[in-house]
Backbone bond lengths (Angstrom), bond angles and torsions (degrees), N, CA, C in turn:
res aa  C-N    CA-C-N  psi(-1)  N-CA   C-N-CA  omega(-1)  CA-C   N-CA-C  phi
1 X - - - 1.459 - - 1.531 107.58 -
2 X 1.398 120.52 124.53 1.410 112.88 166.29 1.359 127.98 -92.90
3 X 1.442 118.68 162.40 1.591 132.38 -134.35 1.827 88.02 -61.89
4 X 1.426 119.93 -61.97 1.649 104.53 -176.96 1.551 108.14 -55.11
5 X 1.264 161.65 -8.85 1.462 156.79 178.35 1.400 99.82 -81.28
6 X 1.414 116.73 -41.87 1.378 103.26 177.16 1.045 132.76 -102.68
7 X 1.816 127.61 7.73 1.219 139.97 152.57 1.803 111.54 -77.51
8 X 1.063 118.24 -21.74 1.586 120.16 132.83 1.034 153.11 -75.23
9 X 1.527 116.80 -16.48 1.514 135.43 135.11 1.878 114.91 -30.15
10 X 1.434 81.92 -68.76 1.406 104.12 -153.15 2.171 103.06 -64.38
11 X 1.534 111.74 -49.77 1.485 133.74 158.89 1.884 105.24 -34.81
12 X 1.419 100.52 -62.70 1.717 80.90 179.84 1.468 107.72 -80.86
13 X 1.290 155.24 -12.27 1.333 146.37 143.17 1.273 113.04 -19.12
14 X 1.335 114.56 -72.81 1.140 136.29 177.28 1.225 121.30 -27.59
15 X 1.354 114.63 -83.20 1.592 133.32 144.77 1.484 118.36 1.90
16 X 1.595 106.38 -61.88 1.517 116.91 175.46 1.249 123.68 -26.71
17 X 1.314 142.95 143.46 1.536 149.83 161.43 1.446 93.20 -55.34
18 X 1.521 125.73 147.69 1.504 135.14 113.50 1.557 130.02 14.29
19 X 1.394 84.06 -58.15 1.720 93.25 -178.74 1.333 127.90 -103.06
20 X 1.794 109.06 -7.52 1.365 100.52 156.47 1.546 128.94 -110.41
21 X 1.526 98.04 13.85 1.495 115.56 138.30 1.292 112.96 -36.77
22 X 1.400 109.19 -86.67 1.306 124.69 -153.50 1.596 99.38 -63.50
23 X 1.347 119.33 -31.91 1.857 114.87 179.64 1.304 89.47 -62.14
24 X 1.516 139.10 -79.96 1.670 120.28 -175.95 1.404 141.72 -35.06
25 X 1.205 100.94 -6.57 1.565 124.88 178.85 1.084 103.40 -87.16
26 X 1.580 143.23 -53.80 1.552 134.53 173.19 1.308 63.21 151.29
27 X 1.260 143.05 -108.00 1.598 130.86 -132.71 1.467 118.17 -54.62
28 X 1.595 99.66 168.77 1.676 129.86 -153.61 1.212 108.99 -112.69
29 X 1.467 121.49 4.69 1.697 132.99 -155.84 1.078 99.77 -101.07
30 X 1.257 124.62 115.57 1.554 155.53 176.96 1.665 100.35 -48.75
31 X 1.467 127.07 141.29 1.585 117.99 147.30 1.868 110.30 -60.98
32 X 1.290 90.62 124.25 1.948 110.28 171.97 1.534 86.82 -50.25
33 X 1.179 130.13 -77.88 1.471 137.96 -168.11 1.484 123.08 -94.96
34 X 1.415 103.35 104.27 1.758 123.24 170.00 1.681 105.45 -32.89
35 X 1.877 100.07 140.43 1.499 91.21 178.70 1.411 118.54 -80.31
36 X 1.569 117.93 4.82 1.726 125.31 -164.95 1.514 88.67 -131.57
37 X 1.071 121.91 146.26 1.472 120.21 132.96 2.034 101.18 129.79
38 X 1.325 110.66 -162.79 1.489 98.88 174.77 1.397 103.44 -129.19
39 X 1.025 132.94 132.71 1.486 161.46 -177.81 1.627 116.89 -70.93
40 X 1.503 113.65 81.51 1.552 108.49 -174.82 1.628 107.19 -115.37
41 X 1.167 99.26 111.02 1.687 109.35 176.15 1.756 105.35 -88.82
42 X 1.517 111.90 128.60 1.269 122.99 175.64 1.407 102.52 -124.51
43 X 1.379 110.76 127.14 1.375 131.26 145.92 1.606 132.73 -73.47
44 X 1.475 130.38 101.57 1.366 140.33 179.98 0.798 137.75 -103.75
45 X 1.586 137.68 127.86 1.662 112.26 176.66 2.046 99.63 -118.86
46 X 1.160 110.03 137.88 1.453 125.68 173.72 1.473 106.32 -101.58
47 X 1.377 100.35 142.64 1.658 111.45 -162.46 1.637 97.23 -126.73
48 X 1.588 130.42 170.21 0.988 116.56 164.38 1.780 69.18 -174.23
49 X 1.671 104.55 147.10 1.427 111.69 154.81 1.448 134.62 -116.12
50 X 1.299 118.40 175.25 1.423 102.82 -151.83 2.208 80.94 -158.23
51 X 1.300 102.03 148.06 1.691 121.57 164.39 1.302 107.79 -86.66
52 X 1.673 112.44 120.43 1.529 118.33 -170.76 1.473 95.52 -67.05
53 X 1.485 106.24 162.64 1.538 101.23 175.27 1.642 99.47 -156.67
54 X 1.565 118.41 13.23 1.371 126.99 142.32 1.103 124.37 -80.34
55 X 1.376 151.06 154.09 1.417 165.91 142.30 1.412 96.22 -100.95
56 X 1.995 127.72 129.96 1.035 139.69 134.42 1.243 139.59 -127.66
57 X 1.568 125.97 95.06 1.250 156.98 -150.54 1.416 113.68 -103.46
58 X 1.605 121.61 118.16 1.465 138.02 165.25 1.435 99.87 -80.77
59 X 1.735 122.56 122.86 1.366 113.56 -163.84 1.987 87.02 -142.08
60 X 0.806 108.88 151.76 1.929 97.61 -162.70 1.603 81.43 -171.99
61 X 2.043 94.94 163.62 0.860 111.55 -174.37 1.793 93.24 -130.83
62 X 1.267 118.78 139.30 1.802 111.99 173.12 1.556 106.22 -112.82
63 X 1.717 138.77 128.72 1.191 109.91 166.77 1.504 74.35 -133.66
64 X 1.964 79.46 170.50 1.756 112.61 -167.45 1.375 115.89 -119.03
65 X 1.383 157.83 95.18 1.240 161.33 166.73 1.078 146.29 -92.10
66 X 1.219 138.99 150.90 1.665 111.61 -173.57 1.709 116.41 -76.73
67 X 1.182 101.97 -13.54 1.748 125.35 173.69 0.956 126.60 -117.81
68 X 1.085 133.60 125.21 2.128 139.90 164.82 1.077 106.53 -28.37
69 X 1.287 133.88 -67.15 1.576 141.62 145.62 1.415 119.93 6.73
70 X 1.386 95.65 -75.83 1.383 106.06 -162.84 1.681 103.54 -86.07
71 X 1.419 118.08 -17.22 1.581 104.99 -178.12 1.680 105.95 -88.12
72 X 0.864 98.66 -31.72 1.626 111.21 179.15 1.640 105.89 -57.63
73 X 1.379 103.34 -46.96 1.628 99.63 -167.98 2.246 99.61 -64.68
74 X 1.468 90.10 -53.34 1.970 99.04 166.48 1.468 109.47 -17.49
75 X 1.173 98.08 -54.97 1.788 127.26 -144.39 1.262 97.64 -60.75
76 X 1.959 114.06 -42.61 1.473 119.52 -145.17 1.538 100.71 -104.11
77 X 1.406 109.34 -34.92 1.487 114.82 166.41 1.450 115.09 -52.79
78 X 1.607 108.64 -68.79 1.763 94.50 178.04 1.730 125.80 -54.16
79 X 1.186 102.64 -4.86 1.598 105.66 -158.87 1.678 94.02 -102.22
80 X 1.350 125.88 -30.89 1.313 137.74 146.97 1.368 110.33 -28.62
81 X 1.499 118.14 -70.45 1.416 143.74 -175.86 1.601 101.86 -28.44
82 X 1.732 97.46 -75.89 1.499 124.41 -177.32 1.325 116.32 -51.50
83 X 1.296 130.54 -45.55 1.468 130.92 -167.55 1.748 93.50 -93.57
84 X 1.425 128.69 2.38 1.389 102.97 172.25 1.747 101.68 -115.65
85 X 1.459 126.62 8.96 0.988 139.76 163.68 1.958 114.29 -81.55
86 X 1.552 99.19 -24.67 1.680 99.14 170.44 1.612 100.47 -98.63
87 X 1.239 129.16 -4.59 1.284 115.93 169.18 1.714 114.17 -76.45
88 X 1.644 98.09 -46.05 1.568 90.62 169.88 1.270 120.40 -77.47
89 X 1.100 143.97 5.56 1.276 159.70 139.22 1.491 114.91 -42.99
90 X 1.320 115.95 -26.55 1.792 128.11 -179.04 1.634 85.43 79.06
91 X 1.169 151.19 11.65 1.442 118.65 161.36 1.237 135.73 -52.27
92 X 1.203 143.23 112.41 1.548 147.43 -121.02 2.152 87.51 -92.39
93 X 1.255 118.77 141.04 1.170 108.42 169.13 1.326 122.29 -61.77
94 X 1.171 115.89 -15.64 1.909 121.48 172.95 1.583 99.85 -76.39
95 X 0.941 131.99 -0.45 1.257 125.88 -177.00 1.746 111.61 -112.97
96 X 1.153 113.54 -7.59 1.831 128.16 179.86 1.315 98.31 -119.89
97 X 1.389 115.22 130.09 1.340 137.71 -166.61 1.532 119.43 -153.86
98 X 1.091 121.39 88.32 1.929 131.44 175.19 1.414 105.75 -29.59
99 X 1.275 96.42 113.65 2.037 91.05 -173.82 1.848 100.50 -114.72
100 X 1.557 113.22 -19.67 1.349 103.79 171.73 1.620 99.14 -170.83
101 X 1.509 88.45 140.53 1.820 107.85 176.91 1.689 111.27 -134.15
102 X 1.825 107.71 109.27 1.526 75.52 -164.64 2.085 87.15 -136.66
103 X 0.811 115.03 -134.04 1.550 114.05 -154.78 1.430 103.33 177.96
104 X 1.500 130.84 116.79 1.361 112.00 164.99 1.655 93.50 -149.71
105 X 1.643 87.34 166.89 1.783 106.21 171.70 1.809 107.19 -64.31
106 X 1.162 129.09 173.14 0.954 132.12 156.43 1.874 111.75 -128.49
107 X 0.769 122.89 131.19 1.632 128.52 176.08 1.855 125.29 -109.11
108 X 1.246 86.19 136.33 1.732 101.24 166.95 1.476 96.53 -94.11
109 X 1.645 106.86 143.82 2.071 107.51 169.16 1.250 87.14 -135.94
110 X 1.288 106.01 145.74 1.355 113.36 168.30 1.640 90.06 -136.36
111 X 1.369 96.65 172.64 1.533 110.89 -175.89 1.520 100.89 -73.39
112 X 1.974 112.84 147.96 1.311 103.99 -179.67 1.185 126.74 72.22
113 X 1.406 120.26 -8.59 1.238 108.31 -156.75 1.585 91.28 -139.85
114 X 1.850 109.67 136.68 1.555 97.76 166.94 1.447 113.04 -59.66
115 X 1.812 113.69 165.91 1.014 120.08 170.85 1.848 128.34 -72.61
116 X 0.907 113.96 157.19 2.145 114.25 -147.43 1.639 91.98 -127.58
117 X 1.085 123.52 98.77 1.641 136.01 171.41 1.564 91.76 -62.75
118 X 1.848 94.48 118.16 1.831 107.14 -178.02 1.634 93.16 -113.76
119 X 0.853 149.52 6.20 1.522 158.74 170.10 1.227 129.13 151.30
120 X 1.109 117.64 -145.93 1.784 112.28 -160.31 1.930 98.00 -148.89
121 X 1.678 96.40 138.62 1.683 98.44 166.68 1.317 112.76 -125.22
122 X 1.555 106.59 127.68 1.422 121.11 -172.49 1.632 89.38 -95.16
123 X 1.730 104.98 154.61 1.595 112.49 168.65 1.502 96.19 -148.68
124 X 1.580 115.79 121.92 1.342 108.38 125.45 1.623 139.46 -118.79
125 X 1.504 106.71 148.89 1.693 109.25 -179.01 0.996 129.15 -116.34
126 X 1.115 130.33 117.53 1.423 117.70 175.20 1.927 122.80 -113.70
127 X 1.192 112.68 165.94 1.839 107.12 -155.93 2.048 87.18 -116.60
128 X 1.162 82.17 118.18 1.739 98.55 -179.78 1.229 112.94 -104.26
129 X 1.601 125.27 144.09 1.391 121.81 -172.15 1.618 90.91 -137.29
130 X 1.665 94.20 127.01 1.216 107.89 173.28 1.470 121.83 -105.85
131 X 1.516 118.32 124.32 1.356 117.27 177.09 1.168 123.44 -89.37
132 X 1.146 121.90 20.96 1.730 131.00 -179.50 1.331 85.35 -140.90
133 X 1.284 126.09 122.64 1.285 130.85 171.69 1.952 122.24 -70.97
134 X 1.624 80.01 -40.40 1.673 117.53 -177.32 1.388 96.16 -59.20
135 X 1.106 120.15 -39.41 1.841 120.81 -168.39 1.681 122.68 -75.73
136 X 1.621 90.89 -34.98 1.422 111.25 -163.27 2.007 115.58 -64.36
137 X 1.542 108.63 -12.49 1.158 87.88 168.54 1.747 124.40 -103.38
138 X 1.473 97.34 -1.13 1.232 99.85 175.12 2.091 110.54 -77.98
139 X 1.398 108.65 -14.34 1.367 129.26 -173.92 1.573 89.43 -51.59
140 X 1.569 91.71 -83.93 1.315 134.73 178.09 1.536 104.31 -15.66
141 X 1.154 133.24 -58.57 1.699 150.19 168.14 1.428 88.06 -57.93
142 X 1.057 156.49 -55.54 1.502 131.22 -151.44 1.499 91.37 -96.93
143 X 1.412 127.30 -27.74 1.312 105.53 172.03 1.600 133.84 -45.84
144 X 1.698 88.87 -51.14 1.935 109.18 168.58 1.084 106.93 -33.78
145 X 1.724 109.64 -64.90 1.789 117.36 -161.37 1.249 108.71 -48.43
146 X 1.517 134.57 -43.87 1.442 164.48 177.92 1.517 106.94 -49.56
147 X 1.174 115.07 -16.08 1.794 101.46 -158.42 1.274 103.87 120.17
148 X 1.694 153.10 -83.39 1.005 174.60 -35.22 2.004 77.62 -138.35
149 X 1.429 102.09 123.46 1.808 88.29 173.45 1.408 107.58 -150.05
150 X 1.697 111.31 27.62 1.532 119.87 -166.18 1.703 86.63 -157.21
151 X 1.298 127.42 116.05 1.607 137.42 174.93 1.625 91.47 -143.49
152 X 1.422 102.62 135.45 1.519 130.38 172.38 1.782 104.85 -128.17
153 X 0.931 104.35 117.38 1.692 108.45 157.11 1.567 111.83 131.21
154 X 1.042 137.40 -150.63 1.599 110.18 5.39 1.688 112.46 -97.91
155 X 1.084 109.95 177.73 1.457 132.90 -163.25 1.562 104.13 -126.12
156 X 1.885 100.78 88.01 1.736 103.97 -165.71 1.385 88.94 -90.79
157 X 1.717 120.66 150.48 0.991 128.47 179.31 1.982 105.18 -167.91
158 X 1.622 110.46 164.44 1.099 107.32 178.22 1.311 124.42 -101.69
159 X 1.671 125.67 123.31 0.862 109.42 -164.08 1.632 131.65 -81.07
160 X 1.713 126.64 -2.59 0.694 114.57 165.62 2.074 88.39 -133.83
161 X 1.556 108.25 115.97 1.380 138.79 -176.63 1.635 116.67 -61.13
162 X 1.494 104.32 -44.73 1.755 115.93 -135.05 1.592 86.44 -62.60
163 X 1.686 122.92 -68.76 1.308 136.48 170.67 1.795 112.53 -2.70
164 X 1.643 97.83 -54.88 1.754 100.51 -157.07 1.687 79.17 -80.76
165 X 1.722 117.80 -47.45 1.392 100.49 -155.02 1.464 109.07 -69.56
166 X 0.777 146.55 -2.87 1.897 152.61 162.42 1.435 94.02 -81.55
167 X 1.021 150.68 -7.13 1.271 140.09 174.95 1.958 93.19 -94.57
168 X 0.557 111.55 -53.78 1.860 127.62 -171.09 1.333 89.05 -60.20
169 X 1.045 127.24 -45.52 1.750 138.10 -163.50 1.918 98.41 -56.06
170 X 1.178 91.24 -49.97 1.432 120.88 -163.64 1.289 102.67 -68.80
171 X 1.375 98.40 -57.74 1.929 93.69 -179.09 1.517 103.74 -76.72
172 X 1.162 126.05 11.99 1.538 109.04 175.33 2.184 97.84 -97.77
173 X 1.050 91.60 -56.18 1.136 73.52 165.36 1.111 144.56 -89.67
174 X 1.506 143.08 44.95 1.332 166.44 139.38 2.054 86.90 -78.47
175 X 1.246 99.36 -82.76 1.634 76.43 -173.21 1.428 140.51 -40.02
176 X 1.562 115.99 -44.07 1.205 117.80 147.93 0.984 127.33 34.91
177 X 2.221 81.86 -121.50 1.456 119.60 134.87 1.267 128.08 10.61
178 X 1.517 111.61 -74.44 1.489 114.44 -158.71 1.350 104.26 -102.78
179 X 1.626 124.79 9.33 1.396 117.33 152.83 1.408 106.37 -111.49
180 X 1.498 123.13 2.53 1.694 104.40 165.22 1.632 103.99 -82.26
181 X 1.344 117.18 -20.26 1.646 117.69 176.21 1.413 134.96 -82.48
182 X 1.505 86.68 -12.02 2.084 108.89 154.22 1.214 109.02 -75.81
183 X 1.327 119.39 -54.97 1.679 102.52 179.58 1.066 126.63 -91.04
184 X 1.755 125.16 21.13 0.960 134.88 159.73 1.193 120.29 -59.37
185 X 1.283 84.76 -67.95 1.642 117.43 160.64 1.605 134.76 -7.42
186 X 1.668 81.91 -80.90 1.793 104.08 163.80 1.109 124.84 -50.23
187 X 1.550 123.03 -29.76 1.421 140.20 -168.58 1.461 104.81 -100.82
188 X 1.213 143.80 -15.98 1.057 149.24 174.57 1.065 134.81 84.30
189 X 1.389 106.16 31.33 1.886 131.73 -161.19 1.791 103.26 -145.73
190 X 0.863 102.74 169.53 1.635 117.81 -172.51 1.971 99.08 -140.29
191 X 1.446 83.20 156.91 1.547 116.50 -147.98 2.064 79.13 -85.31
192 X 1.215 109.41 109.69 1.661 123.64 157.33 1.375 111.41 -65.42
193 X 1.588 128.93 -69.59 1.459 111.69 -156.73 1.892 81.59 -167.84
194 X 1.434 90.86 162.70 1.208 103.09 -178.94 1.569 103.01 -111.46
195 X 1.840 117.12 124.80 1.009 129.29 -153.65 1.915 113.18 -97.45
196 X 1.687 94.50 -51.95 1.650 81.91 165.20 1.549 97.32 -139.75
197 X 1.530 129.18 -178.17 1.042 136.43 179.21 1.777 102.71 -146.41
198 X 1.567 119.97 144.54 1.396 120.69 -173.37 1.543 99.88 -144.02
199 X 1.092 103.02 136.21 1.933 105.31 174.89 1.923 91.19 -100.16
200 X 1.467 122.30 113.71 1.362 120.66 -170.61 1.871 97.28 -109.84
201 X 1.280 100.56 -3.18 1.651 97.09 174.87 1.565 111.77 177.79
202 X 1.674 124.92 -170.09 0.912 132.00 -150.28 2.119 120.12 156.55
203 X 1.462 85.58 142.53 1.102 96.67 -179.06 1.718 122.28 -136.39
204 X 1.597 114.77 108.62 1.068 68.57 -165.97 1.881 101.43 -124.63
205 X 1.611 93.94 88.03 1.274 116.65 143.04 1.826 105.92 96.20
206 X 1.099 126.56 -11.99 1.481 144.82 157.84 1.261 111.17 -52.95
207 X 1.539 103.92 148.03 1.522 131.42 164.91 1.293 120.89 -133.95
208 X 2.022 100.29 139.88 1.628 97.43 170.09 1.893 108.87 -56.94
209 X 1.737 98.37 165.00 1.111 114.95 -155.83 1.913 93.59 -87.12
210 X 1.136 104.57 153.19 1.652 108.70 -174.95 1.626 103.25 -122.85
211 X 0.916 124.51 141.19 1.177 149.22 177.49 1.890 115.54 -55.19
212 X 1.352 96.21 98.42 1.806 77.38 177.61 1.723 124.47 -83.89
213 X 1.026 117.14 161.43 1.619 106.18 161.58 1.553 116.31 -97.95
214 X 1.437 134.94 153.03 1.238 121.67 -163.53 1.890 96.02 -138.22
215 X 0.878 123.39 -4.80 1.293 119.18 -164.92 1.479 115.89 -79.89
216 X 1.647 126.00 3.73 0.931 136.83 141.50 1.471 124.42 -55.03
217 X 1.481 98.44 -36.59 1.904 103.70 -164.60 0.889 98.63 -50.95
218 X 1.552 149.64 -59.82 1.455 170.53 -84.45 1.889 83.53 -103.17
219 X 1.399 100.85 -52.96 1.555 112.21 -169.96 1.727 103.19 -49.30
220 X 1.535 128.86 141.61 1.174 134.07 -171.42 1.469 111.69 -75.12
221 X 1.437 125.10 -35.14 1.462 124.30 -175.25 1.724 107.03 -109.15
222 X 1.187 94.53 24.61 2.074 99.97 170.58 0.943 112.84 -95.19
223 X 1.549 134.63 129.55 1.236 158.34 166.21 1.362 124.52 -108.89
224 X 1.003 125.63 123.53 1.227 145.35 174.99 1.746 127.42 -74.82
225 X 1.361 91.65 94.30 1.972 79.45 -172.93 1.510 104.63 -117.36
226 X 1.276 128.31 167.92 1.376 142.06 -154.25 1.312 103.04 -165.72
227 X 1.661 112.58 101.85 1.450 140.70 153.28 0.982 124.58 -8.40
228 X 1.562 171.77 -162.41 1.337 112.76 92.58 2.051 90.77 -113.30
229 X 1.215 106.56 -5.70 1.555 109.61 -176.88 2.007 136.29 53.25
230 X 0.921 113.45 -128.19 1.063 88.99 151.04 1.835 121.00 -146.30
231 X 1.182 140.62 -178.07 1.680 141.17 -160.64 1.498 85.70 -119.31
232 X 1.668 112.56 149.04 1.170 120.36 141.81 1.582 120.50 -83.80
233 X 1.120 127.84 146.56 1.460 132.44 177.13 1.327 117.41 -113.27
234 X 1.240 141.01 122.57 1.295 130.62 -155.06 1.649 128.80 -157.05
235 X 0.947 123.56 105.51 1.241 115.04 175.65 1.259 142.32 -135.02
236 X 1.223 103.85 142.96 2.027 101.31 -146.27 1.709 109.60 -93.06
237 X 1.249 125.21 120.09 1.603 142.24 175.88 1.549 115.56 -79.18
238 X 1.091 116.70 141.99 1.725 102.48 163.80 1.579 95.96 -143.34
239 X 1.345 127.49 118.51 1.004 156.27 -162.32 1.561 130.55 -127.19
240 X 1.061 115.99 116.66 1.478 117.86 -147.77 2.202 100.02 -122.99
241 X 1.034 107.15 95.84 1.797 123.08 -179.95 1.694 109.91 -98.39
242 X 1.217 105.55 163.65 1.495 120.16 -152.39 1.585 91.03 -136.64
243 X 1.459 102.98 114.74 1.746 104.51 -168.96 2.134 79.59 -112.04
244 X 1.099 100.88 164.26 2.002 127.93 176.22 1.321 87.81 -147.10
């Protein structure tokens, strides 16, 4: 190539956009930011609600003995009790799941003094999922009667999400929209095209598990009922539009 071919080479290079730089380079990656226009990034979250129709319940048994032996054997009988009280219950075995089996010393301390192993606590737990929400606290009561003397939860949630979260999807971007066209507005320009879009989070419709108290159950005419109300569904957009 001679020296004027490539000082015209080099002149329309130059010339080139940003972005069809980077297309001659081998990549396909768009400029994040238009070379004209004004650059408004909005952050959104879209909500939609939904009636839980999971139940998920930590349901355990704790016993105490003067021997490993002997608490363990406690341990396995009541826990027998409990897991054949969710069978007549129709709880599906895909739905009962061993979440902890454990064994420990127990100690007296006194001052001065090493610590003195006074017996042993066996635990097992298992994490139950209820598909009738409506059912699950009357469950819950026959578990007690059974042995059952450690319950955590429940943990209401939906069991099938995608539906509400495309609905949330939807209302996030409708809002957007209609707050990149407020500050269009204000600014005295209107919204050209929408440049990128990001899903940065999401919920879809679950809660940590809460702690129940049970020492009522014990009582003969106590019943156990469980809400299930309703979930927010939610999912957060960040979306970046090009106002002129």
């Amino acid at each position: 190539m001679t020296r004027r071919a490539m000082g015209v080479a080099l002149a329309v290079t130059l010339a080139m956009p940003a972005g069809a730089i980077a297309q001659d380079a081998g990549t396909s990656i768009a400029p994040m930011v238009p070379a004209t226009g004004t650059v408004l990034d909005v952050t959104v979250e879209g909500r939609t609600t939904r009636v839980p129709d999971l139940a998920t319940i930590r349901a355990g048994v704790v016993s105490q003995d003067a021997t490993a032996a002997a608490a363990l054997a406690d341990n396995a009988r009541r826990m027998t009790r409990v897991l054949a009280a969710l069978k007549q219950a129709r709880v599906a075995d895909r739905d009962i799941a061993t979440s902890t089996v454990g064994l420990a010393p127990q100690y007296r301390y006194a001052d001065n003094q090493p610590p003195v192993i006074t017996g042993y606590q066996a635990t097992n737990t298992v994490t139950v999922r209820f598909r009738d929400v409506s059912t699950s606290g009357t469950i819950l009561d026959a578990l007690v009667a059974q042995g059952a003397n450690q319950i955590d939860g429940p943990n209401l949630s939906i069991d099938r999400p995608d539906a509400a979260l495309d609905e949330a999807r939807t209302d996030a971007v409708k809002r957007a929209r209609a707050r990149a066209d407020l500050y269009a507005a204000a600014a005295g320009l209107r919204v050209v095209r929408l440049v990128t879009i990001a899903e940065s989070g999401q919920n879809s419709g679950g809660q940590p598990p809460r702690p129940m108290a049970y020492a009522r159950a014990q009582m003969a005419d106590a019943k156990t009922e469980i809400a299930p109300g309703e979930q927010d569904v939610t999912v957060t957009l960040s979306m970046r539009f090009l106002l002129q």
